[in-house]
C-alpha positions, 0 to 999 in steps of 0.5 A: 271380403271387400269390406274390410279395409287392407291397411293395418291402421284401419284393420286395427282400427276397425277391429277395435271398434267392432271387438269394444261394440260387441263387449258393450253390447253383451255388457249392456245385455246382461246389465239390462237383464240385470236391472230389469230382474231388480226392477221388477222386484222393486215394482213388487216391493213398491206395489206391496208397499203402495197397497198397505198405505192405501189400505191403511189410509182407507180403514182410516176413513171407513173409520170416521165415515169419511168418504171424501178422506177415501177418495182423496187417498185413492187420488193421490196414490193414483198421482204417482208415477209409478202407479198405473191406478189405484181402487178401493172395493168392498168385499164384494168387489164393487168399487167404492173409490179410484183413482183417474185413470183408464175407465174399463179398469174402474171395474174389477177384472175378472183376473183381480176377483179370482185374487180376492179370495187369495189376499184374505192374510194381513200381508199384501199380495202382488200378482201378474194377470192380462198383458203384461199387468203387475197389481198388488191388493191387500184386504183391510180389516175392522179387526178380523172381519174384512171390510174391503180391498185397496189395489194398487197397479203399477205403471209398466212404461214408467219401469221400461222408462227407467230401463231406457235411461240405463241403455241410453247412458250405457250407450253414450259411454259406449260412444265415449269409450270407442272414440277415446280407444280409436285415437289412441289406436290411431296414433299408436298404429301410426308407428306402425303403418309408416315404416310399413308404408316406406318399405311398401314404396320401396318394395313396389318402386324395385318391382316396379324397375329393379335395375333402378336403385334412385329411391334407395337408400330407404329413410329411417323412422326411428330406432325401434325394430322397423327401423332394424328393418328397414336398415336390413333391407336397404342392405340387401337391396344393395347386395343384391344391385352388387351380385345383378350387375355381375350376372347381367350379362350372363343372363343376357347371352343365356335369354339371348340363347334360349329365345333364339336357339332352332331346336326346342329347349325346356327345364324340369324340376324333380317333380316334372314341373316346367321352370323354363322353355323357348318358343320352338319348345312351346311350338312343338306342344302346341301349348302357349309360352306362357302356360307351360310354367308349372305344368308336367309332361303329361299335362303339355302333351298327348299320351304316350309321348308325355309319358315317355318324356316324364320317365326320361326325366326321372331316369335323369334325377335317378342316374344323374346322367345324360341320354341322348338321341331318344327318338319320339313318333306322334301325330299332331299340328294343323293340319294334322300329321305325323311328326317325329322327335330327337330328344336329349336329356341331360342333368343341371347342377347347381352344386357339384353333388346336387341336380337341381334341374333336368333339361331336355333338347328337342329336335323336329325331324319330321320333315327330315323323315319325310324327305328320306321316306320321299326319296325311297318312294321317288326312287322306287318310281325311277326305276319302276319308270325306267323298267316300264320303258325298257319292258315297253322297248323290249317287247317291240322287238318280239311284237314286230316279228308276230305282226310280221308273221301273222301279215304272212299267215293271213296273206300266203297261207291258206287259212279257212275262215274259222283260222283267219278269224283267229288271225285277226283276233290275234293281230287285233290283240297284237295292236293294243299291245303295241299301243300300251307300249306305246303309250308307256314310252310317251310317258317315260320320254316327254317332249322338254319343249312346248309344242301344239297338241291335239287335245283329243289324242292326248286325252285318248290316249289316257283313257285307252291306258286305263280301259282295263281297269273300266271294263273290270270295274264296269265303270262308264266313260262319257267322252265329250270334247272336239276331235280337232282341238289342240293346245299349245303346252308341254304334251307328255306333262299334260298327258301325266296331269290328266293320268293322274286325274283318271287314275284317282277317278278309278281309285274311288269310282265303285263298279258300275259308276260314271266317269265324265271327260270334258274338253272345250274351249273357253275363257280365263275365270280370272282373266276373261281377254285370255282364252285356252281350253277348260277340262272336267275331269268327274266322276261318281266315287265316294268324294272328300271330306273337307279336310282332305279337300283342303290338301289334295295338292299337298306333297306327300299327303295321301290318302291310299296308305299302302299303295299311295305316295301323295306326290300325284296331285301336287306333281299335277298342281306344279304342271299346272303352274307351269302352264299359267293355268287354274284349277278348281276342286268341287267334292261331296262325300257320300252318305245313306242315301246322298249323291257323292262325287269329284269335279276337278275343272282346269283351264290352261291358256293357249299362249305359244309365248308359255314359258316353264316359270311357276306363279303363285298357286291358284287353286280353290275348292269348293265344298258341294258338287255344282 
């Protein structure tokens, strides 16, 4: 509640003042309900007794004949204060006197007539009628017969007047009463609030710095209990300066450790909740530093790697044991990817039969993982490259000798026409053979040094490799790039950048789709004085998400999880690099109804001063086919 004060002297205060206002209060209720209960029986005792002496007075001057005596009494009575009028009537009710007063009231109400027949006794009747109307009539008698009724009504204000005086006197006791109990309160609670204030300072001013003891020894106010107090607390402050100077170098090499450590580092209590951890740690859960305290396992991280290190913590407190070399798999970071952890667990006593804490070492080996998953994979290419080149060599060999049968059949025998066709049809199909092997050893036994290329041949020499797989997969080649242009680079590397570049084409080209070829010369995008060759490589397949788009020349990342070992792309990245050239990335994935596709654009500069040293990357991507 932002009203109520935050100090005891004025809670204290405020309390006393609200409790003693509301007890006045009720008390001055119940005493008004009181007073007004005697009040109004006092009106009817006054009423009653204000009639009788008009009635007595006017039998009086009924009496003598004396209409000025009867006057005069009405007048009178109507004078006092707490009479609102006086009247007398006859029988009948017609008035014969009254007093000065309110005019409609000089003629009997109606109410007052129905009380007429009811005040026949010797006694005076009082009687509530209207709004709030108190009258008291009694009949006056010439022995037993009636000659007239003398009423008295009473004046209502002059009654609540009197309940007023009490309020207001209960009132100002009131007033007098708070103010005396408040100073007294103040000056007791001044006792109190300051020894409270002066440990107050004292606990704010070691908050505040507590490697700094200048404000202590606090003061003593006295010898009361506060004063006990206050004692008891400068000597643990005391205590506790003594015990920190001994632990603060401890506790320095320990942060020191902690913070610096290259492997992640986190404390449990028995209910998994985190006391304590590192920044690797908070790394690794991708959680910030500051929001692990407190939280558990499952809450830092994703099922079920939370779960299982929730378990070897219990297993921990159960056996009060170390476990070592738990290993984690998950998927996780920006961007996302697999991940691997070696974690060890091991118990934190702080007596010799007690676990307080439990710790855990976490270890990334990821990339550890990686690489050796890297090196099987390049392995395996090795020697599948190196079994291509020998299979390529060795079928020469068998390659020339039916060339050189064939030659001698088409040229020494005689043949008829439909033999000499399938002659031809064998040394044509004999040709392609020696072409892909061929091509396969220029792969396997690339130039080191650069030398001028024809461009045209390069480029053929790709799509020729690949012509099976178009004509199985229906996939239209469109060649558009000038038979004489060539390229001062390192051939058989940029022979393998537009390989890979096909390949993937195919990859995610469906039957029946397009694949473009383009080659032309052109200007640097970033560098317009710098001319080379632009390539396009594009195709009609199913495109890339943006997320993938934003990795494709990552190492290791793919997208063909069987068959693929992400090193394509990135190897075609690095050639490119090497050529102090740019690429730029366009891709739409398709959907119901849209166009999809790839455009990789390269520009390689003609430069016979190239040398083989990489530069910063110089890739973009774009999100829309152009």
């Amino acid at each position: 509640m932002r009203w109520w004060p935050r100090t005891i002297r004025w809670k204290m205060l405020l309390g006393l003042v609200l409790l003693e206002a509301l007890s006045i209060t009720l008390f001055a209720l119940l005493l008004v309900r009181l007073q007004g209960r005697d009040l109004r029986l006092h009106a009817r005792e006054r009423l009653a007794s204000q009639a009788t002496s008009v009635a007595s007075q006017a039998q009086e001057a009924m009496l003598e004949n004396r209409s000025d005596w009867l006057e005069h009494a009405v007048r009178m009575m109507g004078k006092a204060p707490s009479v609102a009028q006086a009247k007398v009537t006859d029988p009948a009710g017609t008035v014969l006197a009254v007093s000065p007063g309110v005019a409609s009231r000089s003629v009997l109400d109606p109410a007052e007539k129905t009380q007429m027949p009811l005040a026949q006794g010797m006694a005076p009747r009082v009687f509530s009628f209207g709004e709030d109307r108190l009258e008291g009539v009694e009949p006056i008698f010439f022995g037993t017969q009636i000659h007239g009724y003398a009423w008295v009504e009473a004046e209502r204000e002059w009654d609540r007047h009197q309940i007023l005086i009490f309020v207001r006197g209960t009132f100002i006791f009131g007033i007098v009463w708070i103010l005396a109990s408040s100073l007294l309160v103040w000056f007791i609670s001044g006792s109190i609030s300051k020894p409270l204030g002066i440990l107050h300072a004292g606990t704010a001013a070691l908050m505040k710095s507590p490697e700094s003891t200048e404000a202590f020894p606090l003061p003593l106010t006295g010898d009361n209990e506060f004063a006990e107090l206050i004692e008891a607390f400068n000597r643990m402050v005391a205590s506790i300066d003594e015990q920190r100077s001994g632990l603060n170098d401890t506790l320095s090499l320990l942060d020191s450790m902690l913070a610096h450590a290259p492997i992640g580092l986190a404390f449990f209590d028995r209910r998994s909740r985190c006391v304590r951890v590192n920044h690797v740690f908070a790394r690794l859960t991708e959680v910030p530093l500051s929001r692990h305290l407190g939280r558990t396992l499952p809450e830092l991280l994703p099922e079920p790697t939370g779960r299982e290190l929730e378990d070897a913590v219990g297993r921990v407190f159960a056996s009060e044991g170390a476990e070592h070399e738990i290993e984690l798999e998950g998927v996780g970071g920006k961007p996302r990817r697999p991940w691997t952890w070696l974690v060890s667990t091991y118990p934190i006593r702080t007596t010799a039969n007690q676990v307080r804490w439990a710790g855990i070492i976490v270890q990334d080996i990821s990339e550890r993982k990686r690489a050796e998953e890297t090196l099987r994979k390049t392995e395996k290419l090795a020697a599948t490259g190196r079994l291509a080149a020998s299979i390529a060599h060795e079928v020469n060999n068998p390659l020339e000798a039916i060339t050189n049968i064939l030659y001698l059949l088409r040229n020494f025998c005689d043949l008829d026409e439909s033999a000499l066709k399938y002659v031809t049809m064998a040394e044509r199909e004999g040709k392609r053979i020696a072409e892909i092997a061929q091509q396969t050893l220029r792969f396997y036994r690339q130039s080191t040094l650069p030398h001028r290329a024809n461009m045209a041949e390069l480029l053929d020499s790709v799509l020729d490799l690949y012509q099976g797989r178009f004509n199985t997969f229906n996939i239209s080649v469109e060649r558009q790039y000038d038979p004489t242009m060539d390229l001062f680079c390192f051939a058989g590397e940029v022979r393998q950048v537009f390989a890979n570049l096909v390949g993937n084409a195919v990859d995610a080209t469906s039957a029946g789709g397009r694949l473009i070829v383009r080659a032309r010369r052109s200007h640097s995008w970033q560098f317009p004085g710098l001319t080379g060759v632009r390539f396009t490589v594009a195709d009609t397949g199913f495109g890339m998400e943006e997320d993938v788009r934003d990795r494709v020349f990552e190492a290791f990342f793919t997208t063909k999880e069987s068959t693929g070992t992400g090193l394509g792309l990135w190897v075609s990245h690095e050639i490119i690099l090497k050529h102090r050239g740019v690429v730029h990335v366009r891709s739409k994935a398709g959907g119901p109804g849209r166009p999809s596709g790839t455009v990789f654009q390269i520009f390689l500069p003609d430069n016979e001063k190239l040398i083989s040293q990489a530069r910063p990357s110089t890739v973009s991507s774009h999100p829309t086919l152009g």
